[in-house]
FIKOLZA-1660 file (N, C-alpha, C; in steps of 0.1 Angstrom, whole numbers, plus 5000, padded with zeros to 4 digits):
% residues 248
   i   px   py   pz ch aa at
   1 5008 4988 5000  A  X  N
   1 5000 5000 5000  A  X CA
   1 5009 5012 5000  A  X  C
   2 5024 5008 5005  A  X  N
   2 5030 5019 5003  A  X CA
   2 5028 5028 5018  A  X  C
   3 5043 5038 5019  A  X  N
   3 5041 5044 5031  A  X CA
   3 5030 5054 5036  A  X  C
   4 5026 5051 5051  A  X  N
   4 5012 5056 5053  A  X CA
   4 5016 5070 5055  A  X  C
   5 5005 5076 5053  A  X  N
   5 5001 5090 5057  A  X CA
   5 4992 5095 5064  A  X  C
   6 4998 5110 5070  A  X  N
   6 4988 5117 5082  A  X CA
   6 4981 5123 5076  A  X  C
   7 4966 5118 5081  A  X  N
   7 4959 5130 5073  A  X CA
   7 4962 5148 5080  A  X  C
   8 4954 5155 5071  A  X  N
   8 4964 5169 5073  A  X CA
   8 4955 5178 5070  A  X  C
   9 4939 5171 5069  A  X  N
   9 4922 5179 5066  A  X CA
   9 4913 5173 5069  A  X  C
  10 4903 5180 5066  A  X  N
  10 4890 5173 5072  A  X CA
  10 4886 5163 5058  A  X  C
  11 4886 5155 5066  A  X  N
  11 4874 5141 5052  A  X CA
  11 4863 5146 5054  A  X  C
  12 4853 5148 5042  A  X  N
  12 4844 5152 5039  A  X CA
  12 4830 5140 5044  A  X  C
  13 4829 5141 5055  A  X  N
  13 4815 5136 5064  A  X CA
  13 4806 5135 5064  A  X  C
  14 4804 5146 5056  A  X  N
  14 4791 5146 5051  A  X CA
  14 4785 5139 5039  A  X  C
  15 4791 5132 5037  A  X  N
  15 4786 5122 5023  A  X CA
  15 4787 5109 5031  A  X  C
  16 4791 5106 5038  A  X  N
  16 4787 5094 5046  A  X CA
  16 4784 5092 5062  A  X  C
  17 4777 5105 5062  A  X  N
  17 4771 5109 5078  A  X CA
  17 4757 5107 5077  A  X  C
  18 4749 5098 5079  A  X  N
  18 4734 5093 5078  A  X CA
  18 4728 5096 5094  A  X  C
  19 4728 5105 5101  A  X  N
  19 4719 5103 5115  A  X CA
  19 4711 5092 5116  A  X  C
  20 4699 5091 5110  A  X  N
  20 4686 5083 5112  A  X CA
  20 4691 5067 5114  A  X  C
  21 4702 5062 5113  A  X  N
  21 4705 5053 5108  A  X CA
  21 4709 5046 5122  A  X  C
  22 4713 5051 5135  A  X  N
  22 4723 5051 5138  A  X CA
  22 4712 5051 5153  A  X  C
  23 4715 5044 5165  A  X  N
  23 4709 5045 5181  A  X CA
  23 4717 5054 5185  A  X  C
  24 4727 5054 5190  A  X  N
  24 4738 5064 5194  A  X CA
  24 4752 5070 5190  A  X  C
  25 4756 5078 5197  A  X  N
  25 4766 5084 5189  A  X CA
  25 4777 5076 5186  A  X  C
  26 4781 5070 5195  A  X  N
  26 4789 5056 5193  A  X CA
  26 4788 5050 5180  A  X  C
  27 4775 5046 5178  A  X  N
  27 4773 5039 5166  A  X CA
  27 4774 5047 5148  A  X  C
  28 4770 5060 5157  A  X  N
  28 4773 5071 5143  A  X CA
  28 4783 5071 5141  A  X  C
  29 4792 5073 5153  A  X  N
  29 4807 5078 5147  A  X CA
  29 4814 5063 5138  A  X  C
  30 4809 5052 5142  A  X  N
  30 4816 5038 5141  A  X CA
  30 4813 5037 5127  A  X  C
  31 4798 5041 5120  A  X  N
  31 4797 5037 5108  A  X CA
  31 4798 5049 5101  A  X  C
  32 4801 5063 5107  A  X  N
  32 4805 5071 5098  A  X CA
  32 4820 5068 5090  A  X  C
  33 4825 5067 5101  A  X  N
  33 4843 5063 5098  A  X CA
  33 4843 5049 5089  A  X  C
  34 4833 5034 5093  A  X  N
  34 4834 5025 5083  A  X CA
  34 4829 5032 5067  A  X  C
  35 4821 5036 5069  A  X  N
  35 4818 5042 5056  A  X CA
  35 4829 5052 5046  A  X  C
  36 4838 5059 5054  A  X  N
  36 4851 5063 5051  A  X CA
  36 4862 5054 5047  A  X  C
  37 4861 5043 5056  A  X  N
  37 4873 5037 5049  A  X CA
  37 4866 5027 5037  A  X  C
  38 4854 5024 5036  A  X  N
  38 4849 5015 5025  A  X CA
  38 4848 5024 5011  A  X  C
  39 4844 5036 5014  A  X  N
  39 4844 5046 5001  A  X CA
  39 4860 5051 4996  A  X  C
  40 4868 5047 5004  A  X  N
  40 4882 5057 5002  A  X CA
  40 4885 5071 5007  A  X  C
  41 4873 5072 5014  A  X  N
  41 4878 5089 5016  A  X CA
  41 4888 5089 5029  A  X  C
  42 4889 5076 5036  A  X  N
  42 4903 5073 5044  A  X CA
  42 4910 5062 5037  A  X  C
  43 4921 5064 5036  A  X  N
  43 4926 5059 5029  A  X CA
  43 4929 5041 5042  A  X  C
  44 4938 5032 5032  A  X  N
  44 4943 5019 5040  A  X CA
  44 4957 5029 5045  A  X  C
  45 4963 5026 5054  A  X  N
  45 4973 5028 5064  A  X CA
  45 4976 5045 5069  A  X  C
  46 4962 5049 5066  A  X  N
  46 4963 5066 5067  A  X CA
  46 4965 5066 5081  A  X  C
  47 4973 5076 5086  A  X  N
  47 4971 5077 5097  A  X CA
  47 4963 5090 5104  A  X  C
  48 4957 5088 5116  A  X  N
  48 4947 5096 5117  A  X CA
  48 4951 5105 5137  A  X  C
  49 4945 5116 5135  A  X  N
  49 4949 5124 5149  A  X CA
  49 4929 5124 5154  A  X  C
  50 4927 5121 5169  A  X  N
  50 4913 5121 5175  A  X CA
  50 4904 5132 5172  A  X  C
  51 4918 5146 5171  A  X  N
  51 4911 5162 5170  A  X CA
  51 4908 5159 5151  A  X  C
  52 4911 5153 5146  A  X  N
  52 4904 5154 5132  A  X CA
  52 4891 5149 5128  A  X  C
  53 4892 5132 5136  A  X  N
  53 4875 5130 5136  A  X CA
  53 4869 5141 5142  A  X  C
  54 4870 5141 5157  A  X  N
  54 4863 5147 5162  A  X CA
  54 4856 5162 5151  A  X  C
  55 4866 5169 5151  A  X  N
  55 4865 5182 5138  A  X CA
  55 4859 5172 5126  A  X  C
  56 4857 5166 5120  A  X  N
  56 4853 5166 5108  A  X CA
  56 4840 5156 5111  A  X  C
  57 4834 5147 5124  A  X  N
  57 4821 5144 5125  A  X CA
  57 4819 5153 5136  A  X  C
  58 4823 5158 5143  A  X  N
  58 4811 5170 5148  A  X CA
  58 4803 5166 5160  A  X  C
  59 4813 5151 5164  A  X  N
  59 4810 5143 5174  A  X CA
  59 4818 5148 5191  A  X  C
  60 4815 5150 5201  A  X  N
  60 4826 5150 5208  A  X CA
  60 4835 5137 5214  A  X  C
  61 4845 5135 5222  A  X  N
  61 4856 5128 5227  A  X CA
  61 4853 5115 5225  A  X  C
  62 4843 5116 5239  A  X  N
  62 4840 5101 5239  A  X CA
  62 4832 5088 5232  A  X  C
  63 4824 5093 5230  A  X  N
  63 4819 5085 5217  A  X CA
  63 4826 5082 5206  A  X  C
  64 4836 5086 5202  A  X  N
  64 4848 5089 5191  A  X CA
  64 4857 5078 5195  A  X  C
  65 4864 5081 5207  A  X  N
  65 4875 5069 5213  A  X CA
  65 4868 5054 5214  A  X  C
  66 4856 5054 5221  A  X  N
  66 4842 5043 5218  A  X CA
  66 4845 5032 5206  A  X  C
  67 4839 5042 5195  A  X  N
  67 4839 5039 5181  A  X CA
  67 4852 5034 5179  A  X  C
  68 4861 5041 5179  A  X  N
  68 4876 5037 5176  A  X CA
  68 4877 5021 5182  A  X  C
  69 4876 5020 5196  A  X  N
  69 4878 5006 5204  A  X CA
  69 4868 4995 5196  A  X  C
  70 4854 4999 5190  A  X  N
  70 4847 4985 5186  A  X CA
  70 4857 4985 5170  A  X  C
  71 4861 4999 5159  A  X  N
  71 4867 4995 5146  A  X CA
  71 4884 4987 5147  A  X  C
  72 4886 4991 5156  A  X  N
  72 4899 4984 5163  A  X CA
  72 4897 4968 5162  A  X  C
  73 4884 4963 5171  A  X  N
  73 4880 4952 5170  A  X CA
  73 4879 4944 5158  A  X  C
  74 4873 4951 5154  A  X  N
  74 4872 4946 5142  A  X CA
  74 4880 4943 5129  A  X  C
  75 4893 4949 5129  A  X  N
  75 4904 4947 5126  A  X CA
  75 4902 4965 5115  A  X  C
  76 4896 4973 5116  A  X  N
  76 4897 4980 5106  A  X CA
  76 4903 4994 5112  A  X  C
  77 4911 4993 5119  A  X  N
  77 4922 5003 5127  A  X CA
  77 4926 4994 5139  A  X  C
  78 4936 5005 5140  A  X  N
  78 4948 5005 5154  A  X CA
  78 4950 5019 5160  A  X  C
  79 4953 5011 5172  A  X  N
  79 4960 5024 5179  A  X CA
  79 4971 5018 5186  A  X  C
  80 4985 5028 5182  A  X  N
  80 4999 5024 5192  A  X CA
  80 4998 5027 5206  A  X  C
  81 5009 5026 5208  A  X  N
  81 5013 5027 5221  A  X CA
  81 5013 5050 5226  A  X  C
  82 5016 5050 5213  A  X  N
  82 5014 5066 5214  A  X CA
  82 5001 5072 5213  A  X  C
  83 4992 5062 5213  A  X  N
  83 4978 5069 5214  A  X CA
  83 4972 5073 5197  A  X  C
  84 4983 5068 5182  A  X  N
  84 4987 5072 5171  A  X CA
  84 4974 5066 5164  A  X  C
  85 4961 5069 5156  A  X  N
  85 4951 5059 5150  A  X CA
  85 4953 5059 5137  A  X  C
  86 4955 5043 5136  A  X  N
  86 4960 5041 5118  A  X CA
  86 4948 5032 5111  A  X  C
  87 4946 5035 5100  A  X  N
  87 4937 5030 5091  A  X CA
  87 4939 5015 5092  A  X  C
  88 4937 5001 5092  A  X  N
  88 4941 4991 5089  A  X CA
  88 4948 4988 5076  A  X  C
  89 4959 4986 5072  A  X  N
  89 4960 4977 5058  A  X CA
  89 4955 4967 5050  A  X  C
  90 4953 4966 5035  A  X  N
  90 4945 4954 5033  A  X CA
  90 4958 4950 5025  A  X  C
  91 4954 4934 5027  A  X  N
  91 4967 4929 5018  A  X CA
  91 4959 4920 5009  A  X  C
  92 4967 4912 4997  A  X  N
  92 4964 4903 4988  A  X CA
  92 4953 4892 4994  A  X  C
  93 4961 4887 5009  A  X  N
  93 4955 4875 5013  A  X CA
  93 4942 4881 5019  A  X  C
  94 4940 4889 5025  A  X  N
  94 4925 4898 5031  A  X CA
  94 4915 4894 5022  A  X  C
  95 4919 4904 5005  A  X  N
  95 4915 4900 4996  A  X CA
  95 4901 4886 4996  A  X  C
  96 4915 4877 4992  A  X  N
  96 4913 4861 4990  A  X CA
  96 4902 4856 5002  A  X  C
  97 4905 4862 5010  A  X  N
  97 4891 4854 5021  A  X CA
  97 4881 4862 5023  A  X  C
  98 4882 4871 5020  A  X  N
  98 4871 4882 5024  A  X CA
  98 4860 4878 5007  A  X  C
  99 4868 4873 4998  A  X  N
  99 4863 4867 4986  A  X CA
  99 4851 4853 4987  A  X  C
 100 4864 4849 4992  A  X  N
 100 4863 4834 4993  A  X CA
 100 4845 4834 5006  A  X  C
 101 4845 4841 5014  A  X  N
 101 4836 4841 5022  A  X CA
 101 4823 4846 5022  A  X  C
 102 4824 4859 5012  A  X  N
 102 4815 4863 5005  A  X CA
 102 4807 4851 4996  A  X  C
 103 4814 4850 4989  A  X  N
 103 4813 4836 4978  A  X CA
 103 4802 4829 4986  A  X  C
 104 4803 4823 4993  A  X  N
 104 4794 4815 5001  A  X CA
 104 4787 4820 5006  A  X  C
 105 4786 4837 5010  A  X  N
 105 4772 4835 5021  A  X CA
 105 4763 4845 5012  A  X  C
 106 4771 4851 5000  A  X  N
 106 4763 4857 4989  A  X CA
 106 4759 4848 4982  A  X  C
 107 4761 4837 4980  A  X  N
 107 4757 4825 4972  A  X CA
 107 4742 4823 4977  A  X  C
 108 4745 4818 4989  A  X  N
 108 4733 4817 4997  A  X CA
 108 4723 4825 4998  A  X  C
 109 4727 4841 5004  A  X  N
 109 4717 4849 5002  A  X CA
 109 4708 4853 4991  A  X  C
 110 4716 4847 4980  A  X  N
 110 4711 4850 4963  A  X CA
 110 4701 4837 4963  A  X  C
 111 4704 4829 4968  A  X  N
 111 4692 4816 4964  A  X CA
 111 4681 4821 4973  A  X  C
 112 4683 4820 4984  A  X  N
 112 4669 4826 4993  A  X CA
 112 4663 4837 4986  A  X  C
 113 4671 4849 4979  A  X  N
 113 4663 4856 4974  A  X CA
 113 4657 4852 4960  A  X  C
 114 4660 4843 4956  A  X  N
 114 4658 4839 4946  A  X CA
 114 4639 4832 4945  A  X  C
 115 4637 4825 4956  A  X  N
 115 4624 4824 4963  A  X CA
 115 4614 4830 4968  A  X  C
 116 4623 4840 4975  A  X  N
 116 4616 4855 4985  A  X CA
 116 4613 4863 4980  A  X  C
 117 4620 4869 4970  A  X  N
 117 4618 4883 4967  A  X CA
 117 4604 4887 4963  A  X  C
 118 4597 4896 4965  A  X  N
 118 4581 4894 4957  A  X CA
 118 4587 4907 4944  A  X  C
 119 4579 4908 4936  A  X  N
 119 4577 4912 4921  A  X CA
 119 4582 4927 4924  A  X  C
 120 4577 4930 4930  A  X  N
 120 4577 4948 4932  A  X CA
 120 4590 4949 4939  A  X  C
 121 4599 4939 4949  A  X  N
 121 4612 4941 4948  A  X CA
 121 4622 4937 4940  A  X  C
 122 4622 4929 4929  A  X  N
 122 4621 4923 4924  A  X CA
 122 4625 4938 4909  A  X  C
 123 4616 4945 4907  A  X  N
 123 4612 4957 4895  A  X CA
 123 4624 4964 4904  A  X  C
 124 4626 4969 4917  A  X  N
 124 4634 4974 4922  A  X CA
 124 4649 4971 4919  A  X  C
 125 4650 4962 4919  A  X  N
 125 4662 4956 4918  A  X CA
 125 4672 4957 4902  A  X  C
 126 4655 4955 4895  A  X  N
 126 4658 4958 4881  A  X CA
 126 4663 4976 4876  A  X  C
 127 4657 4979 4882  A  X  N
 127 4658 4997 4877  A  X CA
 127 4670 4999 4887  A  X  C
 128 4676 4996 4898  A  X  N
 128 4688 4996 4905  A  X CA
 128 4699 4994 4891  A  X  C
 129 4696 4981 4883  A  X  N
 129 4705 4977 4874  A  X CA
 129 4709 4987 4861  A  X  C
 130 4693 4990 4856  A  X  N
 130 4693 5004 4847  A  X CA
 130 4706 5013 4853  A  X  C
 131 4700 5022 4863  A  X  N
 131 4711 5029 4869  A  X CA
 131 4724 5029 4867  A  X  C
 132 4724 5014 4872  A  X  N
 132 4743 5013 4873  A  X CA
 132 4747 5011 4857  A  X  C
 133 4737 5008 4848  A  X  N
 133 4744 5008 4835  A  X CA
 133 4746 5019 4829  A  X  C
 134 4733 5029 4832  A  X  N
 134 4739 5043 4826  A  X CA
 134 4751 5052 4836  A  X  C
 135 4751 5048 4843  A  X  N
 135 4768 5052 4855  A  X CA
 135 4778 5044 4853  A  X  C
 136 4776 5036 4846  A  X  N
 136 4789 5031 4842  A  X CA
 136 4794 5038 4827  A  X  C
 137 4781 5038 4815  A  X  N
 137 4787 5045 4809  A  X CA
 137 4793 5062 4809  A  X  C
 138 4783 5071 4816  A  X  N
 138 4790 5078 4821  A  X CA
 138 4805 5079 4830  A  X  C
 139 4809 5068 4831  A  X  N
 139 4824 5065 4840  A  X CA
 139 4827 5073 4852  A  X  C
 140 4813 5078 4858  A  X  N
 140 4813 5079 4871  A  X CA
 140 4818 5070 4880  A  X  C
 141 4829 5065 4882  A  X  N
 141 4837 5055 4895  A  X CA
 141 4826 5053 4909  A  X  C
 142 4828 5065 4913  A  X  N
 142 4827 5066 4930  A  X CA
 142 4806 5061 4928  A  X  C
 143 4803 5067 4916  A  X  N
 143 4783 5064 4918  A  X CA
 143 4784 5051 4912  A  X  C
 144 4792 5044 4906  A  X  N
 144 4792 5031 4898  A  X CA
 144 4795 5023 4917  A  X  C
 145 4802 5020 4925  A  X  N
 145 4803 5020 4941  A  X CA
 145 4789 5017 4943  A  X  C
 146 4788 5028 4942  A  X  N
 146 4776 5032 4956  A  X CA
 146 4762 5026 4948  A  X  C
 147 4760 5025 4935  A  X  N
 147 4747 5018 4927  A  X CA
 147 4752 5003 4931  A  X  C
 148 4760 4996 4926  A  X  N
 148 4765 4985 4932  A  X CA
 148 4761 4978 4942  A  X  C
 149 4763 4985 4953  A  X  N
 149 4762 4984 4967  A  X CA
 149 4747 4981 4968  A  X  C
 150 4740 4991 4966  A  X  N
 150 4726 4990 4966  A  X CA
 150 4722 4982 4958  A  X  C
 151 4723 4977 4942  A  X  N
 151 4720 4963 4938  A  X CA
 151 4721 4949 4948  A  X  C
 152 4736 4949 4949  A  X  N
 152 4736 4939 4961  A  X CA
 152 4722 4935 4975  A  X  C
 153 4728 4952 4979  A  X  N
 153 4717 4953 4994  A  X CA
 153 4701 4950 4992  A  X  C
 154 4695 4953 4979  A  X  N
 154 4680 4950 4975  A  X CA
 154 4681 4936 4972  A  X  C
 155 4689 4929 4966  A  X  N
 155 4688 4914 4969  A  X CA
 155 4687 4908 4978  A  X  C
 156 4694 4912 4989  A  X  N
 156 4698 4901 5004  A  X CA
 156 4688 4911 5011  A  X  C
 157 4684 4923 5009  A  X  N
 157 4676 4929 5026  A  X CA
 157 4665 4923 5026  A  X  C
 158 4659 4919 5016  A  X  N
 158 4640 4916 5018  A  X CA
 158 4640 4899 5018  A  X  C
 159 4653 4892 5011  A  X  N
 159 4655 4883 5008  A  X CA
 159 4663 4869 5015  A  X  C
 160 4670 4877 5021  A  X  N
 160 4679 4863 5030  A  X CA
 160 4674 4872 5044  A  X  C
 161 4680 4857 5050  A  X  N
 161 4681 4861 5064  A  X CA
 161 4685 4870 5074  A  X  C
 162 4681 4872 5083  A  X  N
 162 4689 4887 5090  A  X CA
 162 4708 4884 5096  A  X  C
 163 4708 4869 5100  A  X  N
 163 4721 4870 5096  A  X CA
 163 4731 4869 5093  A  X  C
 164 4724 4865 5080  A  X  N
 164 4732 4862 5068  A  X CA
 164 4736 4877 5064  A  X  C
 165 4725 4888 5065  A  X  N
 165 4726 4899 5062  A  X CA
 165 4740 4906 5072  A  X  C
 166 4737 4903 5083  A  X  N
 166 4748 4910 5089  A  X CA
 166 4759 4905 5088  A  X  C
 167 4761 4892 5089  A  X  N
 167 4777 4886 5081  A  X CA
 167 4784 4896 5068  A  X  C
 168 4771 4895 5059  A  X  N
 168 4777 4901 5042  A  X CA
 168 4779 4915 5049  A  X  C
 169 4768 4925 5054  A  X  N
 169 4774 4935 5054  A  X CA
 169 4791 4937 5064  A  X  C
 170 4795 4934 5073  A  X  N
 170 4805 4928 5078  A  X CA
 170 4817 4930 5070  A  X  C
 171 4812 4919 5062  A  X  N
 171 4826 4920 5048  A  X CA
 171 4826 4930 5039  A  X  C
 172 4816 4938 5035  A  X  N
 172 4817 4949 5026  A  X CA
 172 4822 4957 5031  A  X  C
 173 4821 4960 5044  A  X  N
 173 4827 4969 5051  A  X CA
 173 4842 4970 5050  A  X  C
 174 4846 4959 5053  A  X  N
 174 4865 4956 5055  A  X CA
 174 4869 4954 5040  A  X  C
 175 4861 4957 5028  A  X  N
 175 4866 4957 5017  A  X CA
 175 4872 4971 5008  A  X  C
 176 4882 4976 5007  A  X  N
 176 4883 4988 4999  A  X CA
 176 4879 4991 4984  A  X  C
 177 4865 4995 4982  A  X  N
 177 4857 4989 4970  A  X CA
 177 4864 5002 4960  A  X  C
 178 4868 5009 4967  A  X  N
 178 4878 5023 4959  A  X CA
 178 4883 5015 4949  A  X  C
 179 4891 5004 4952  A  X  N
 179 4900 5000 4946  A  X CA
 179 4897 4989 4931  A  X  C
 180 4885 4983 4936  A  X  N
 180 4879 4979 4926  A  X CA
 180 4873 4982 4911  A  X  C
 181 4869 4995 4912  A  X  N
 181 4860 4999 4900  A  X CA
 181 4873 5006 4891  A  X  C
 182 4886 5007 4901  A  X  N
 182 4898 5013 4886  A  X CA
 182 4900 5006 4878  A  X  C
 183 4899 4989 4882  A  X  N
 183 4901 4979 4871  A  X CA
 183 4898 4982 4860  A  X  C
 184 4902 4984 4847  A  X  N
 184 4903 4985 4836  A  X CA
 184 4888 4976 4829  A  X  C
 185 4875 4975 4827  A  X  N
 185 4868 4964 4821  A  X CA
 185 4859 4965 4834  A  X  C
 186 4863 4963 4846  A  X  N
 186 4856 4951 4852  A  X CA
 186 4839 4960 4854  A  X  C
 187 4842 4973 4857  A  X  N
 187 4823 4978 4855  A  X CA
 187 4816 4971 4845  A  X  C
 188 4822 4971 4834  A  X  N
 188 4816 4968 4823  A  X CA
 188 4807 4952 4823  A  X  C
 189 4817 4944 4827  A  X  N
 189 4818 4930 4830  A  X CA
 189 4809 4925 4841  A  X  C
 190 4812 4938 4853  A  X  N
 190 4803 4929 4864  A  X CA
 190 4784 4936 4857  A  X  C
 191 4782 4943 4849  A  X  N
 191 4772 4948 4845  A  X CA
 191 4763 4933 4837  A  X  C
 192 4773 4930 4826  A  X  N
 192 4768 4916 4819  A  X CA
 192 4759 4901 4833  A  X  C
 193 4771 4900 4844  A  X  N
 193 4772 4891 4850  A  X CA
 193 4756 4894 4859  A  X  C
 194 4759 4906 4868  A  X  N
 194 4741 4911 4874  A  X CA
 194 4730 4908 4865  A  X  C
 195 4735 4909 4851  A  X  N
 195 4725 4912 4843  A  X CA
 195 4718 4891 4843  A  X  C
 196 4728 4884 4843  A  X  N
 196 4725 4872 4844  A  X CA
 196 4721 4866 4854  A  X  C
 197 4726 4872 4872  A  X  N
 197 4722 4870 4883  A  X CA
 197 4702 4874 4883  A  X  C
 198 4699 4886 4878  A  X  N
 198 4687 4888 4882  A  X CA
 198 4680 4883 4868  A  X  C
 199 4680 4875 4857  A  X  N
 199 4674 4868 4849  A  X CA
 199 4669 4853 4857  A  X  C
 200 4680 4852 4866  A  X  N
 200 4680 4838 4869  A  X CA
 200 4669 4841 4880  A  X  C
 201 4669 4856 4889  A  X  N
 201 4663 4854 4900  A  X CA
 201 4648 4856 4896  A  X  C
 202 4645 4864 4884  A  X  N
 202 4632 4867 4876  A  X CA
 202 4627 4854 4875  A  X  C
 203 4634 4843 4869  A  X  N
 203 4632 4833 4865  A  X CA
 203 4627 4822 4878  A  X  C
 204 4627 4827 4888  A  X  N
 204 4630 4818 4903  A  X CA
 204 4638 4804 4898  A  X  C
 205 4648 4804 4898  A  X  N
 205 4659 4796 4901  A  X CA
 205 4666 4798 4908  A  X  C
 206 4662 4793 4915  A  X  N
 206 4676 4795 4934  A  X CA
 206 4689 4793 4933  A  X  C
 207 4688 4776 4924  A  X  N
 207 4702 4774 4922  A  X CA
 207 4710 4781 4914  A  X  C
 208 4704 4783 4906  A  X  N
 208 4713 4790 4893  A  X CA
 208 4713 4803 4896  A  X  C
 209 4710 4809 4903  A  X  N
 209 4711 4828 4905  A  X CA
 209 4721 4824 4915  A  X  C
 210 4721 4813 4924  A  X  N
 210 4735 4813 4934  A  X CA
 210 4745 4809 4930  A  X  C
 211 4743 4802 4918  A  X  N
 211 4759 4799 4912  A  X CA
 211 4760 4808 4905  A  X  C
 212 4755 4816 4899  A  X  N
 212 4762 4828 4892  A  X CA
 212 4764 4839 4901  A  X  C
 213 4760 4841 4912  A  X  N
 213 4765 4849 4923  A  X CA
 213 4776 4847 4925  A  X  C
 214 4780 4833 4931  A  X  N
 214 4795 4829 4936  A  X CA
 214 4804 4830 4924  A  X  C
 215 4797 4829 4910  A  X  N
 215 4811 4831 4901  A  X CA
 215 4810 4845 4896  A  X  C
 216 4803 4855 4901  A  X  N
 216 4806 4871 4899  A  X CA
 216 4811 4874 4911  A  X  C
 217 4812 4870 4920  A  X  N
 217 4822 4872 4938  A  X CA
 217 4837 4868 4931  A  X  C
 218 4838 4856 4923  A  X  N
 218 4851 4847 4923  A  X CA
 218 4857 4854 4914  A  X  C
 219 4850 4857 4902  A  X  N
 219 4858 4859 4892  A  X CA
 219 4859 4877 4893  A  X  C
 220 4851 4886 4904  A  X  N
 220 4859 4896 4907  A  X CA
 220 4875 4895 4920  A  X  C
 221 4873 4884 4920  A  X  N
 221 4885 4885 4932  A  X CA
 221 4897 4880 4922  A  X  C
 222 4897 4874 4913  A  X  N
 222 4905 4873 4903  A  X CA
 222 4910 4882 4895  A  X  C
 223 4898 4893 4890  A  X  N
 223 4905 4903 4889  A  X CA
 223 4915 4913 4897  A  X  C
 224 4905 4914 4910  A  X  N
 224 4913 4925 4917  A  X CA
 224 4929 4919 4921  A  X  C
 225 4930 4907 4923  A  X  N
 225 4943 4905 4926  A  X CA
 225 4951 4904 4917  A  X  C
 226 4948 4899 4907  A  X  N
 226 4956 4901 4896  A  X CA
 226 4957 4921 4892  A  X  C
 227 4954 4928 4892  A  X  N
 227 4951 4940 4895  A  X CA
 227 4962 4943 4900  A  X  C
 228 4960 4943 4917  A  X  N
 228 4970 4944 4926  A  X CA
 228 4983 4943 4924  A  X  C
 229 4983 4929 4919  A  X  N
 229 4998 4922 4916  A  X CA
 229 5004 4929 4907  A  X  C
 230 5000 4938 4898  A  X  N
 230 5004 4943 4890  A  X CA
 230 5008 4958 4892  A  X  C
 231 4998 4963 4900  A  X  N
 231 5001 4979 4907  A  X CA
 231 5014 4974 4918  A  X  C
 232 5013 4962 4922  A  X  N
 232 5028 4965 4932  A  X CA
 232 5019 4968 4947  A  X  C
 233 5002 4972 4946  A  X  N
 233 5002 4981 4959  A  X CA
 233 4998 4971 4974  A  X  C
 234 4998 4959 4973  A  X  N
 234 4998 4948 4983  A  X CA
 234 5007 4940 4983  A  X  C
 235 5007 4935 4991  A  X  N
 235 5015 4920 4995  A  X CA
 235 5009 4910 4997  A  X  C
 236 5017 4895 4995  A  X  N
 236 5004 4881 5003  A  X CA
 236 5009 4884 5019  A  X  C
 237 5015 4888 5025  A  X  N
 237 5017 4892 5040  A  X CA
 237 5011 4898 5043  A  X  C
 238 5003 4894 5056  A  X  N
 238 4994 4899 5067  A  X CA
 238 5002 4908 5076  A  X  C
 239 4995 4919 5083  A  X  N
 239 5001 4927 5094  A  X CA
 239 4997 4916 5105  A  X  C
 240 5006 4918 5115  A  X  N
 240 5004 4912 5130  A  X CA
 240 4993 4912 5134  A  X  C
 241 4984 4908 5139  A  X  N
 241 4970 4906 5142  A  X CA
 241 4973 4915 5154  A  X  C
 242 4963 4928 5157  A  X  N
 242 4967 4935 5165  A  X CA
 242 4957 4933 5175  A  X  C
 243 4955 4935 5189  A  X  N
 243 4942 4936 5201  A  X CA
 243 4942 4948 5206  A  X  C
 244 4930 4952 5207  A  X  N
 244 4925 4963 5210  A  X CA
 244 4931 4967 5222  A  X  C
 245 4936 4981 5224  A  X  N
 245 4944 4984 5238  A  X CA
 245 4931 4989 5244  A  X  C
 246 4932 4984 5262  A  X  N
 246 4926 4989 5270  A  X CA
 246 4913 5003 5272  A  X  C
 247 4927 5010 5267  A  X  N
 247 4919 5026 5268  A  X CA
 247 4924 5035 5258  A  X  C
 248 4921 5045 5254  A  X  N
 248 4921 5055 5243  A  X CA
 248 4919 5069 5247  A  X  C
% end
């Protein structure tokens, strides 16, 4: 990923600050910040000062240090010994399992919805797809992301289980999807593949909308590493598995 950096401004918060969403501030600030590091507006190994969140969600102290201790947990930051907050790194092998895991429980969630979905979510799902095709030809990146995301999420929210739902979201979270849509083709490509996933789900075939889920998961994880490998910006080395320090 290359050496980290301090940030040195405010990340712009307000494109991924949702209030309504959220029970407490804790929870705001936790999925403000995941939402930061899944969009790129924090970068992988950025390093971060408390007075900048705090300044740029508009949150005070404690709820902030809070947040930090459950994204720590979760492996999606650190904090040193100097009290220093670093973005997590993603590496090649992150990649591969966070693929590999998806693969299966989006597999899954695609068959259940493949039975569940009624018609009218169903039409939703469909005009989600419209969308992303005219945002892709426009080569809007960052709204080709965020349509994406929301095709996915209308498949599994009405359709799989609840926590099957919170597993997948989990993993979207710890994925840097920034880094995906630069691939050279692959908008284009995952456009064809959706287009075959919700035929199959129109069609109610469980099985077959799940197997083509798992091979639009696999054969994006193929791209992105091969991607990778080629930018130089990962490694197959894992950082030290870090534990959450006490206090903040």
């Amino acid at each position: 990923m290359g050496e980290a950096t301090t940030v040195t401004g405010e990340w712009d918060s307000t494109r991924i600050l949702q209030l309504g969403e959220y029970k407490t501030k804790v929870d705001l600030a936790a999925g403000s910040i995941r939402r930061a590091i899944a969009s790129g507006q924090l970068a992988r190994g950025q390093r971060l000062r408390f007075s900048d969140l705090i300044r740029s969600l508009g949150i005070s102290a404690t709820p902030i240090r809070e947040a930090v201790r459950v994204l720590e947990a979760e492996g999606l930051m650190s904090v040193d010994s100097h009290r220093e907050i670093r973005v997590a790194d993603f590496t090649i092998a992150d990649a591969v399992e966070i693929y590999d895991v998806r693969a299966v429980l989006e597999g899954r969630a695609t068959q259940q919805a493949a039975a569940r979905l009624t018609e009218a979510e169903i039409v939703e799902i469909e005009l989600l797809l419209r969308s992303m095709r005219s945002i892709v030809a426009s080569g809007n990146l960052s709204e080709v992301a965020r349509v994406n995301a929301s095709w996915h999420e209308a498949i599994y929210a009405s359709g799989s289980s609840k926590y099957l739902r919170f597993l997948i979201d989990k993993l979207w979270v710890a994925f840097p999807w920034d880094t995906m849509w630069i691939i050279p083709g692959r908008a284009e490509l995952s456009m064809t593949e959706h287009e075959r996933i919700l035929e199959a789900i129109k069609l109610r075939h469980p099985a077959q909308a799940a197997r083509l889920m798992r091979a639009h998961i696999l054969g994006s994880k193929e791209s992105l590493i091969e991607h990778l490998k080629r930018q130089g910006q990962v490694s197959w080395q894992r950082e030290p598995t870090s534990h959450p320090t006490p206090a903040v």
